[in-house]
TORPA-4810 file (N, C-alpha, C, O; in nm, 3 decimals):
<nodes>
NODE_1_-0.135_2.362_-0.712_-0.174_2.250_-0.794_-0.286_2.174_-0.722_-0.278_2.144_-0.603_X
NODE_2_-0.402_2.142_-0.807_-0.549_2.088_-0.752_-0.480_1.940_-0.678_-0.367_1.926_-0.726_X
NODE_3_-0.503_1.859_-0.606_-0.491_1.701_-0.576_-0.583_1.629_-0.639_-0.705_1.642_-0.631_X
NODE_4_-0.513_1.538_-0.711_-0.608_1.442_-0.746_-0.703_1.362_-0.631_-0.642_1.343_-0.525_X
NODE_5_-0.809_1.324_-0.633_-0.933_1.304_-0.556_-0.901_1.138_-0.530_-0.895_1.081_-0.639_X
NODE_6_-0.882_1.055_-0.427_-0.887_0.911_-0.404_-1.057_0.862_-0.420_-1.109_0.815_-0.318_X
NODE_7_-1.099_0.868_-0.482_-1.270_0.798_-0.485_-1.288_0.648_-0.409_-1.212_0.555_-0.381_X
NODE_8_-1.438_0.680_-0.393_-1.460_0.577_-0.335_-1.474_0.415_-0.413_-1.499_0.305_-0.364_X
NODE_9_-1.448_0.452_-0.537_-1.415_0.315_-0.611_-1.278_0.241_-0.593_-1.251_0.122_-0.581_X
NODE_10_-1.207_0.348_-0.597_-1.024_0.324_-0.573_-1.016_0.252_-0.404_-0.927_0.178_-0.362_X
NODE_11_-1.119_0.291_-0.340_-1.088_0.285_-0.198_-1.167_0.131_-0.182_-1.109_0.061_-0.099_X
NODE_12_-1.271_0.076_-0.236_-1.301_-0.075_-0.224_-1.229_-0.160_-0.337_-1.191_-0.275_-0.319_X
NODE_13_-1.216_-0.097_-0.441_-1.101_-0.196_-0.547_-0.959_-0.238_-0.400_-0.927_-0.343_-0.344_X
NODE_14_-0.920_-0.114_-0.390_-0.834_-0.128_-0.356_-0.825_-0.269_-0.192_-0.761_-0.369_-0.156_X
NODE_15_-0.899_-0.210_-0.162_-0.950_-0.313_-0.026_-0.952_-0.512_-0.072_-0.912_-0.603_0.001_X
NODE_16_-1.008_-0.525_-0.202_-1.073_-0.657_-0.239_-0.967_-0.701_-0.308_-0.958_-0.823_-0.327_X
NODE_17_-0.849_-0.598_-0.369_-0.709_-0.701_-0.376_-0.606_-0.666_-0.290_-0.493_-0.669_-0.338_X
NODE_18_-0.621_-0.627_-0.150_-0.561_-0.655_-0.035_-0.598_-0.759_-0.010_-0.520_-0.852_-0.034_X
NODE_19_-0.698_-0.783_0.035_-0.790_-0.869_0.070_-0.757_-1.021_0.017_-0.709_-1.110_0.087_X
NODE_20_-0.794_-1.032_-0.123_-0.729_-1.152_-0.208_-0.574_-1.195_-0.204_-0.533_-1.310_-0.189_X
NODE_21_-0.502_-1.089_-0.218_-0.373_-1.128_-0.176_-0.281_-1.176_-0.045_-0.171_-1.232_-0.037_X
NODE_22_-0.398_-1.117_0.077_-0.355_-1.140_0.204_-0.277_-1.233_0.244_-0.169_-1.212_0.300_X
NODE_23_-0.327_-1.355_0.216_-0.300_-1.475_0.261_-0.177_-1.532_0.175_-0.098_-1.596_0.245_X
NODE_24_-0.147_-1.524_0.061_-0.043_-1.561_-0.032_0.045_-1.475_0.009_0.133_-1.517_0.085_X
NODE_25_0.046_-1.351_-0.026_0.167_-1.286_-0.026_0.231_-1.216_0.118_0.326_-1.137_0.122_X
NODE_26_0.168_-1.258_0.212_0.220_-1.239_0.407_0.232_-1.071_0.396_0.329_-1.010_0.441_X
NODE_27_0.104_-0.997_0.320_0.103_-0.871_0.364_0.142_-0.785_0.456_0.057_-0.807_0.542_X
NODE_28_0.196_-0.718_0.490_0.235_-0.656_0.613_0.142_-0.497_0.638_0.099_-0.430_0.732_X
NODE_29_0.149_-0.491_0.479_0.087_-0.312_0.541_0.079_-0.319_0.387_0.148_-0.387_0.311_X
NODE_30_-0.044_-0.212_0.352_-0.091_-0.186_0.216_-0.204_-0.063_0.241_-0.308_-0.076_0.306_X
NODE_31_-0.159_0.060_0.173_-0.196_0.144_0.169_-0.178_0.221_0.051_-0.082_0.207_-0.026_X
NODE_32_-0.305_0.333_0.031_-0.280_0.409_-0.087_-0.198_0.550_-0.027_-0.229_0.603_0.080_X
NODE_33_-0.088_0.600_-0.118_-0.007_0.711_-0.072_-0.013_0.829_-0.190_0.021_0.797_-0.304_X
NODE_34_-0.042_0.924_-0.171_0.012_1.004_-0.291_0.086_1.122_-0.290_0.106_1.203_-0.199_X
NODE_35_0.132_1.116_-0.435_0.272_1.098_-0.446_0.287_1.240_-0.534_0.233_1.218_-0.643_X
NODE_36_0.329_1.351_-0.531_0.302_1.414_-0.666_0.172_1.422_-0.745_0.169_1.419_-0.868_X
NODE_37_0.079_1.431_-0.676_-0.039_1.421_-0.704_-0.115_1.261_-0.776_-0.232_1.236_-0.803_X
NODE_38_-0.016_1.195_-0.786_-0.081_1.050_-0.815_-0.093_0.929_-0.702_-0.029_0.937_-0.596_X
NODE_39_-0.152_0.852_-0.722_-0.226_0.787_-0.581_-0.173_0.642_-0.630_-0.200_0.605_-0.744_X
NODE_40_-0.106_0.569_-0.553_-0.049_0.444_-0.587_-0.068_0.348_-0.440_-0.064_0.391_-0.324_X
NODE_41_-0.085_0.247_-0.471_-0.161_0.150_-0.394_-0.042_0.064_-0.342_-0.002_-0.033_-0.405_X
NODE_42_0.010_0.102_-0.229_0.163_0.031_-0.213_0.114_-0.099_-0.128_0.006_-0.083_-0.071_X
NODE_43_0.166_-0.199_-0.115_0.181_-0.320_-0.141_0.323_-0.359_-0.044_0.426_-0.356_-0.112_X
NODE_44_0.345_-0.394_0.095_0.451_-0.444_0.117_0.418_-0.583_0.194_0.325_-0.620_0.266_X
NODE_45_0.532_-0.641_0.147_0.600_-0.804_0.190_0.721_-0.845_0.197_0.808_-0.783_0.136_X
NODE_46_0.744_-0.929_0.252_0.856_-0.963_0.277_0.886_-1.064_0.183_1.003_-1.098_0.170_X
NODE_47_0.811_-1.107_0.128_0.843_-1.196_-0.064_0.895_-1.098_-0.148_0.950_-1.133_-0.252_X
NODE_48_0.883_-0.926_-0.105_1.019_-0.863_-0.204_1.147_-0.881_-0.204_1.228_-0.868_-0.296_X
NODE_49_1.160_-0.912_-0.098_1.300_-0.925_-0.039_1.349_-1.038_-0.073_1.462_-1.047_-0.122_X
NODE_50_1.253_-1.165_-0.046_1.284_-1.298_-0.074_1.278_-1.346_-0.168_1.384_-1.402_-0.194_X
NODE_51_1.165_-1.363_-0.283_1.168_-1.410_-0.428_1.132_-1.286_-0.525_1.069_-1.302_-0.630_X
NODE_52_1.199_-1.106_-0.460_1.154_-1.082_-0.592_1.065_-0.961_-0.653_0.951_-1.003_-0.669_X
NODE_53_1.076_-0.845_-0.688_0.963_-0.790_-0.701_0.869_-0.836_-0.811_0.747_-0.819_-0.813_X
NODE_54_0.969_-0.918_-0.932_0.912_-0.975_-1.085_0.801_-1.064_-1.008_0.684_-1.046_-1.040_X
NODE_55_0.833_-1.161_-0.907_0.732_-1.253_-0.870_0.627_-1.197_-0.781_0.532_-1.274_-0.765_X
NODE_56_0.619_-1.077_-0.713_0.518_-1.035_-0.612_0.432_-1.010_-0.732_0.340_-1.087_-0.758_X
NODE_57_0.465_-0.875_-0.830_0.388_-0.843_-0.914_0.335_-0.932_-0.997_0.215_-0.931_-1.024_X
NODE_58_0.434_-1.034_-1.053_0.318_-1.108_-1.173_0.203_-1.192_-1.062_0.100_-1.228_-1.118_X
NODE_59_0.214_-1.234_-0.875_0.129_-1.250_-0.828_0.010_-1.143_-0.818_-0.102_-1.178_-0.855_X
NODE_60_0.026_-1.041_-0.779_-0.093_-0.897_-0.823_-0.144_-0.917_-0.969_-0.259_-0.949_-0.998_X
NODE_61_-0.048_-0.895_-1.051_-0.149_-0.925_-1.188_-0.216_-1.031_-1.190_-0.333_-1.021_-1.228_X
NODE_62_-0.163_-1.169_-1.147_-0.285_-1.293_-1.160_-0.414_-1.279_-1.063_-0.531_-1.313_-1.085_X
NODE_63_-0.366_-1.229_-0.967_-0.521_-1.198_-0.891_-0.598_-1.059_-0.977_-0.712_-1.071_-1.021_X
NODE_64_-0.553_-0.987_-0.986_-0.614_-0.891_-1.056_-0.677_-0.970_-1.185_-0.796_-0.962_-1.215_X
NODE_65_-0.596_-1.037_-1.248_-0.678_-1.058_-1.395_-0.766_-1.229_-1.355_-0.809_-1.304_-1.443_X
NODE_66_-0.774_-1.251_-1.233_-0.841_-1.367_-1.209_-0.957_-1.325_-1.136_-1.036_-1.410_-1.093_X
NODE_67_-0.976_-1.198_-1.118_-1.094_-1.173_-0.986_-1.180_-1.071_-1.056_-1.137_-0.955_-1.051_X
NODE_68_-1.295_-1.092_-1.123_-1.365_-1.002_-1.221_-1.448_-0.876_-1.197_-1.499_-0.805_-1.284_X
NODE_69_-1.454_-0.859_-1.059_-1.468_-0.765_-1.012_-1.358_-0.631_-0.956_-1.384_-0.534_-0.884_X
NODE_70_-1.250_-0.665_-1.011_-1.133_-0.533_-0.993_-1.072_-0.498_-1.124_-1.030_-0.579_-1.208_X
NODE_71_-1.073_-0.380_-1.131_-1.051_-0.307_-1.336_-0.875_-0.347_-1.309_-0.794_-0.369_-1.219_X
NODE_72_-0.884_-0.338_-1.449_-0.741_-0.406_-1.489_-0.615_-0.306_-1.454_-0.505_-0.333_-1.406_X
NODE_73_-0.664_-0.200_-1.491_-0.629_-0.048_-1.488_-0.555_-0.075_-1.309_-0.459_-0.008_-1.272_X
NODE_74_-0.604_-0.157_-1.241_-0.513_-0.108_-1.089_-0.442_-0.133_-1.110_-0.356_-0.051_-1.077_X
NODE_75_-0.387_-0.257_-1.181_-0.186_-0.350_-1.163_-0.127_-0.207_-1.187_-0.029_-0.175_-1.120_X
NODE_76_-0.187_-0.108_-1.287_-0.051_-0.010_-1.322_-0.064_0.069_-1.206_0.032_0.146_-1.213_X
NODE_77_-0.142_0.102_-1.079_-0.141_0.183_-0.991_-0.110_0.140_-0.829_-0.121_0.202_-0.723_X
NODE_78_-0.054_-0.029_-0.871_0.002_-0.076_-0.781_0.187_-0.066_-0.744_0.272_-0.102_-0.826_X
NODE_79_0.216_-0.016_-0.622_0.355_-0.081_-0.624_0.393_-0.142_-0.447_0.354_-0.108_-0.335_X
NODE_80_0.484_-0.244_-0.498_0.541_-0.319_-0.387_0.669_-0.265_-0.376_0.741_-0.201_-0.452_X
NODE_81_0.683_-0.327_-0.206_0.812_-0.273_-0.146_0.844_-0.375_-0.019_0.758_-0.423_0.055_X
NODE_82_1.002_-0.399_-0.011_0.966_-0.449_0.130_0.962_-0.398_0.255_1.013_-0.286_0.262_X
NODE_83_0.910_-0.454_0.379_0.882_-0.408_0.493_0.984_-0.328_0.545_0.943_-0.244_0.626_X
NODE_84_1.169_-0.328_0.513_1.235_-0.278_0.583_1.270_-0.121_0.459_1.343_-0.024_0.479_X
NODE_85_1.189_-0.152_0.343_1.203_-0.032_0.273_1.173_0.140_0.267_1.058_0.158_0.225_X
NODE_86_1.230_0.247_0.290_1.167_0.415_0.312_1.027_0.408_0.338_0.966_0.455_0.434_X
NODE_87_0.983_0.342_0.240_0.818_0.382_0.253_0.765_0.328_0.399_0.679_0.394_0.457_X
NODE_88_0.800_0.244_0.440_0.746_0.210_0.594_0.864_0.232_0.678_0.824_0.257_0.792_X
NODE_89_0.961_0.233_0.673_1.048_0.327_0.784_1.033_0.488_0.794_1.089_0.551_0.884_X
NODE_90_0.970_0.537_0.714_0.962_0.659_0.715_0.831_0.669_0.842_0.797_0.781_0.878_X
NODE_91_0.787_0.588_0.884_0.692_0.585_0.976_0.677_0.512_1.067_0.577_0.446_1.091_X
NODE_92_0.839_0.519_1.166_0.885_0.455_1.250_0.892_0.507_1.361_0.964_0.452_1.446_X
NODE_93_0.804_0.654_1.400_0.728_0.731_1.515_0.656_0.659_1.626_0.649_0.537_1.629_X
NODE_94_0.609_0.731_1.708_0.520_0.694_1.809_0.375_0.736_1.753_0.345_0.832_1.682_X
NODE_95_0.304_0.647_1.801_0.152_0.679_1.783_0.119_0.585_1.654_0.192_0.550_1.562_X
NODE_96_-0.041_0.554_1.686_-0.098_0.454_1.607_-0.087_0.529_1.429_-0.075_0.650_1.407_X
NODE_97_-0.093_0.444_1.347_-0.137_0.422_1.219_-0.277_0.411_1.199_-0.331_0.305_1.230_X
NODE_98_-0.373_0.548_1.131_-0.527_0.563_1.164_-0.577_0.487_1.038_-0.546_0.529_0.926_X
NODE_99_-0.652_0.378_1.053_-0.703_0.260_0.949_-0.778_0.316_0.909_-0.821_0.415_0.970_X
NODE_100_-0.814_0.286_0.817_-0.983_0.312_0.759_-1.015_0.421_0.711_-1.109_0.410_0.632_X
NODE_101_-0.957_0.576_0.733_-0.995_0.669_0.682_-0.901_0.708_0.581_-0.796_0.651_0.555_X
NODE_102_-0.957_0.830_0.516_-0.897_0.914_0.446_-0.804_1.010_0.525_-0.852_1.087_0.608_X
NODE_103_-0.675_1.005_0.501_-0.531_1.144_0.518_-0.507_1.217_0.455_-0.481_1.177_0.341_X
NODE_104_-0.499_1.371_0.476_-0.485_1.491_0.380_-0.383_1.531_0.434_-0.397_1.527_0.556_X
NODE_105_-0.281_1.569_0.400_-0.196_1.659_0.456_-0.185_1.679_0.620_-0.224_1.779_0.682_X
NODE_106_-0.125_1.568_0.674_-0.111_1.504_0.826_-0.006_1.497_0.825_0.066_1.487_0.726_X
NODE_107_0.044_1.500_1.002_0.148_1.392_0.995_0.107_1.305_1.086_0.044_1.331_1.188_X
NODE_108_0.148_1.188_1.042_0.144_1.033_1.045_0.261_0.933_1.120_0.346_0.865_1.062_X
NODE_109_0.242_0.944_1.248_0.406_0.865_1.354_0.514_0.970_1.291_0.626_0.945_1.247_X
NODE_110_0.443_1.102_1.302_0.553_1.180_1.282_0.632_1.216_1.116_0.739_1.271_1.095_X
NODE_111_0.542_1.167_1.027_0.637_1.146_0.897_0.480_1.240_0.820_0.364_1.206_0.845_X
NODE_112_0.523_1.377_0.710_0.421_1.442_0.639_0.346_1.330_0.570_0.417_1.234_0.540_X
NODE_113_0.219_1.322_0.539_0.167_1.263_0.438_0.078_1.365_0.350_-0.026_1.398_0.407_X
NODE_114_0.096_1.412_0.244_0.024_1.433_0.160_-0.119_1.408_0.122_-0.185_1.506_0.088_X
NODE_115_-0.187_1.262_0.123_-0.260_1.172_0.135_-0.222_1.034_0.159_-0.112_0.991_0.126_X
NODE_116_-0.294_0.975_0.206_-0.311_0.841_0.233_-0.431_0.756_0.274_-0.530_0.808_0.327_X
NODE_117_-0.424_0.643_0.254_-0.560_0.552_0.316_-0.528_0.463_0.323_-0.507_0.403_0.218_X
NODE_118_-0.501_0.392_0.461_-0.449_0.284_0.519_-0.561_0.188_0.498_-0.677_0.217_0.526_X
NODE_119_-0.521_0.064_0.444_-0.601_-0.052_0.481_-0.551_-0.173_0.657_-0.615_-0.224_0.748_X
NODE_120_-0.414_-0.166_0.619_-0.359_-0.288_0.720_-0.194_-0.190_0.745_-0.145_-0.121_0.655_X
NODE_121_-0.140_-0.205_0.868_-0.011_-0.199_0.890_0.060_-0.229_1.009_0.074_-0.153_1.105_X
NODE_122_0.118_-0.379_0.995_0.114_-0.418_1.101_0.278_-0.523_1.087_0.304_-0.632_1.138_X
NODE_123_0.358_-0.437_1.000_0.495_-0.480_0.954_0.568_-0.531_1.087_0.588_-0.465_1.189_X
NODE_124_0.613_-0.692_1.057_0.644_-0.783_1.108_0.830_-0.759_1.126_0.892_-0.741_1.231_X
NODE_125_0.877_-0.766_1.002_0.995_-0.737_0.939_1.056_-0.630_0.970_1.177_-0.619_0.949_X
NODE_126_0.984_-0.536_1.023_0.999_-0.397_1.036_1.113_-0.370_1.108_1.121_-0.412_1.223_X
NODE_127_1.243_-0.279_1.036_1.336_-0.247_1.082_1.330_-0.086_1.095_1.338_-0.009_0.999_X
NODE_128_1.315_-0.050_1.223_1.379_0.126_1.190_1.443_0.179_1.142_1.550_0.127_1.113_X
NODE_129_1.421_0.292_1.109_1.512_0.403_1.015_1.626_0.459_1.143_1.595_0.509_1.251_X
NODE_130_1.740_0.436_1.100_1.849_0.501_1.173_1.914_0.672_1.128_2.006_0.722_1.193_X
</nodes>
């Protein structure tokens, strides 16, 4: 099965509502992962845990539909999680988390990745996987 392609549009959208959300929502780590061949823009905080995934997201949709330079089309290719959730314990290895580039079929602190493109990961909350 072909992989769907992460473009370089997906890869600065994606950056400019990290970016916007930083400061509100106490980001910890936000990266694109894919998944079954679809590419989803994960999103973790520790406001999942605390008020909510209904309230993280309708915060993503208001920045998304308040910032006119990011297509509307991302909210559906966004998802949140919190810091002590699989998706970041699964990468509770030794060795750095590589920023900035593109991941093909790596492994990553020891955990397969398929793809990925790290913006930030620097989980505060962070509980290991036992």
């Amino acid at each position: 099965m072909d992989q769907t392609a992460l473009v370089g549009p997906d890869v600065s959208s994606g950056r400019r509502l990290v970016d916007a959300l930083d400061g509100s929502l106490q980001i910890e780590a936000a990266f694109w992962l894919m998944e079954d061949d679809i590419w989803r823009l994960l999103v973790i905080t520790p406001l999942v845990h605390e008020q909510g995934t209904r309230f993280v997201y309708s915060r993503v949709l208001d920045v998304i539909e308040s910032t006119a330079d990011l297509p509307h089309d991302l909210f559906d290719r966004v998802a949140v999680f919190s810091p002590s959730s699989r998706m970041i314990t699964a990468f509770s290895g030794d060795g750095q988390i590589p920023l900035d580039r593109l991941i093909l079929n790596e492994s990553v602190k020891g955990a397969y990745v398929a793809g990925a493109y790290f913006y930030k990961f620097q989980p505060k909350t962070f509980a290991k996987a036992s």
